[in-house]
N, C-alpha and C positions, 0 to 999 in steps of 0.2 A: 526509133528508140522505144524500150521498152517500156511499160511506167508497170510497179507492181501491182500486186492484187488489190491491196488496200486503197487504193487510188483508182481502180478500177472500178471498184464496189462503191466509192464516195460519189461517182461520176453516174454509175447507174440508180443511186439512190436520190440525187439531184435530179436526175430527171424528170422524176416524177411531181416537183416542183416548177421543174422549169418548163416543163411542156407548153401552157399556154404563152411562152413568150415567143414561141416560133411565129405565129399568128402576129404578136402585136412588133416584131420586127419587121413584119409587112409591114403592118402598120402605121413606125416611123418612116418608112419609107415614101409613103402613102402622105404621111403628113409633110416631107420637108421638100420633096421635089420641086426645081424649079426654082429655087432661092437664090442658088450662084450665079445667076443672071443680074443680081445686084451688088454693085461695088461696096454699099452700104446698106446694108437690110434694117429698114427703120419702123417696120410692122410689128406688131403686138405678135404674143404667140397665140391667141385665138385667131384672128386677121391670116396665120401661117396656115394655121389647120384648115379653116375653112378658104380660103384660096385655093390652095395645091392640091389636096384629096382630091377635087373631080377631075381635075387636070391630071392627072397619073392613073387615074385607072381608065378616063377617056383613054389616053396611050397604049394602056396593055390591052384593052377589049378590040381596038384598032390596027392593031401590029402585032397580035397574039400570035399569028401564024409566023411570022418572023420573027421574032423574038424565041418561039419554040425550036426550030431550024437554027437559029444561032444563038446559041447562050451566052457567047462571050458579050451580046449588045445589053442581055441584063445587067451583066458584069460593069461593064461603061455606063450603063445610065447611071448605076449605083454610087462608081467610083465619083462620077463627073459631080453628082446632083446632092448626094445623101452627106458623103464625108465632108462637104467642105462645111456642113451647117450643122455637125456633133462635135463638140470638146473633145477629142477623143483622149487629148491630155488629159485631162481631168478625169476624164471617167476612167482610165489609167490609172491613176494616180490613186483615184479611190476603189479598183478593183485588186489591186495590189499591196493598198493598206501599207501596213510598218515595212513593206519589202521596197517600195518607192522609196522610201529615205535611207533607205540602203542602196539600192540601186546607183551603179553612175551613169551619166548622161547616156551613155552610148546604151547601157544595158534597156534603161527607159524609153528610149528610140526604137530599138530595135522588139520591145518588146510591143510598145504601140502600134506599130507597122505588122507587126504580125499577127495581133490580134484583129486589126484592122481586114485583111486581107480571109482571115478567117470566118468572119461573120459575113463578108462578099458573099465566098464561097460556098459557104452553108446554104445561106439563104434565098439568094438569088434566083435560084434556077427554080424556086417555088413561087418566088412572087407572080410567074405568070398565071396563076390557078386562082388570084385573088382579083381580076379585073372587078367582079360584081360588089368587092367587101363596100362597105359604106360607113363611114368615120363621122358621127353626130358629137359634133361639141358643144357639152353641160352646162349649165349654167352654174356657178358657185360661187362660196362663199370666200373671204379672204385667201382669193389666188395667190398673191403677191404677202412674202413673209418674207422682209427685208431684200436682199440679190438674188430671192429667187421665186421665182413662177411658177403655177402647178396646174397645167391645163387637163380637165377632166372629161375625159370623150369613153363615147359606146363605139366598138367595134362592133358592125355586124356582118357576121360573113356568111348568111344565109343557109341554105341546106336543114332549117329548120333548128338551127343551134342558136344557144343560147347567145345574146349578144357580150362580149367581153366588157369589163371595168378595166381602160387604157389611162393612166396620169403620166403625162410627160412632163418632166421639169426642165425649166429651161433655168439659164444662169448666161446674166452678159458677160462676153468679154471685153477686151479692152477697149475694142471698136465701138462701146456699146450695144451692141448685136444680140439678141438674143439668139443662145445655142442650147443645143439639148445635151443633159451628162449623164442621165437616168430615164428610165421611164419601169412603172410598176403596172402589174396586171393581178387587177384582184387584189390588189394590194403588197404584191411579192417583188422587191427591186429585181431588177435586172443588175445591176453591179455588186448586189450583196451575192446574189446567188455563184455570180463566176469568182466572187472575191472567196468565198467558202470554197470551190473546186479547187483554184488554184493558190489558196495558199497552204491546204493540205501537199496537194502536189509539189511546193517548193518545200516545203518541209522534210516529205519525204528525199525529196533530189534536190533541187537548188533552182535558183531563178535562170542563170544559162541554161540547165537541162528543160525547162519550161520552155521559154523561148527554142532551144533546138527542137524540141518536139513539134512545135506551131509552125518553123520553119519548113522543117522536114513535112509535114504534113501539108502545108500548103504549095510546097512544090509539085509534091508527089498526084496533087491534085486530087489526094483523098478527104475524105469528109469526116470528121472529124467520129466515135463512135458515140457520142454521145448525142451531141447534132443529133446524127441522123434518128438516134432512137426520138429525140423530142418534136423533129419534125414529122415522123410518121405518126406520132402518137396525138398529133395536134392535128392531123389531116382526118385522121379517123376517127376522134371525137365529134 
């Protein structure tokens, strides 16, 4: 599908904001690995961070060479480890803003799944470059503002760069769990940012043409043009 200029042009000027979230999407990564191994995750979200970060990049500095050889196993850890411990509802729900309450069920499924599978795809096949990152969690002040949690970590990912400002927010669900719906870098959300791309682009088209685009795109096994510009641009900073 095509999508016009104007939508093209909002995506490349987004980028330019969203660049360092390539990095700190390692970085949830980084933080939630290894949680689905509990029926009931009844850990704090500092207790998350600092648990799992050494555990996932111990993995990829160990398995680097196989994991490079086969990217579908990024793919798998990501699916098996990452998604079961993001709202993905939620952060749905509020990247899509007043189009969610328009949406019906099947269109909010279908668009959750596809975003979902998008950020896999993106991402994935970079995480193996970040074995050495290192996730320090902050000390701060009123974490906790009512149902929600604001854990405040330095990403550092060496190479003589600046360490990143990462806040993950987490929100329990029903199970009591904390999960993650958001996370900001530098202070810039991660779901305002796709909420701004994509509700121009349903504006211009409509929220099926969104959704087919994400579909089509993630079958096609292409990357997505924007992705890629924020992930090169992240790698080379």
């Amino acid at each position: 599908m095509v999508i016009n200029n104007n939508i093209e042009i909002n995506r490349k000027c987004l980028s330019k904001t969203c660049v360092r979230y390539f990095v700190a999407i390692v970085a949830i990564w980084v933080l939630l690995v290894g949680n689905y191994a509990f029926a009931i995750d009844d850990r704090m979200p500092e207790q998350i961070v600092e648990d799992t970060s050494s555990k996932v990049l111990k993995t990829i500095n160990e398995d680097n060479d196989r994991l490079r050889e086969d990217p579908t196993l990024i793919n798998q850890l990501i699916n098996d480890t990452v998604i079961p411990i993001i709202d993905l509802d939620s952060m749905g729900k509020l990247i899509l803003g007043k189009y969610w309450k328009k949406a019906s069920e099947e269109q909010r499924e279908s668009f959750v799944a596809e975003f979902k599978d998008m950020l896999i795809r993106t991402y994935a096949k970079s995480l193996v470059d970040y074995g050495h990152a290192k996730v320090n969690v902050l000390p701060a002040r009123d974490k906790q503002e009512g149902k929600y949690y604001t854990v405040q970590s330095e990403l550092e990912v060496g190479s003589g760069k600046a360490p990143l400002q990462v806040a993950y927010i987490f929100r329990k669900n029903k199970q009591t769990e904390w999960k993650v719906f958001d996370l900001a870098v530098d202070g810039l959300s991660l779901v305002k940012n796709f909420r701004t791309s994509f509700s121009q682009e349903i504006r211009e088209t409509s929220i099926d043409a969104l959704i087919s685009r994400l579909e089509n795109t993630n079958k096609s096994g292409a990357t997505d043009e924007v992705a890629e510009e924020v992930a090169a641009e992240g790698v080379a900073e």
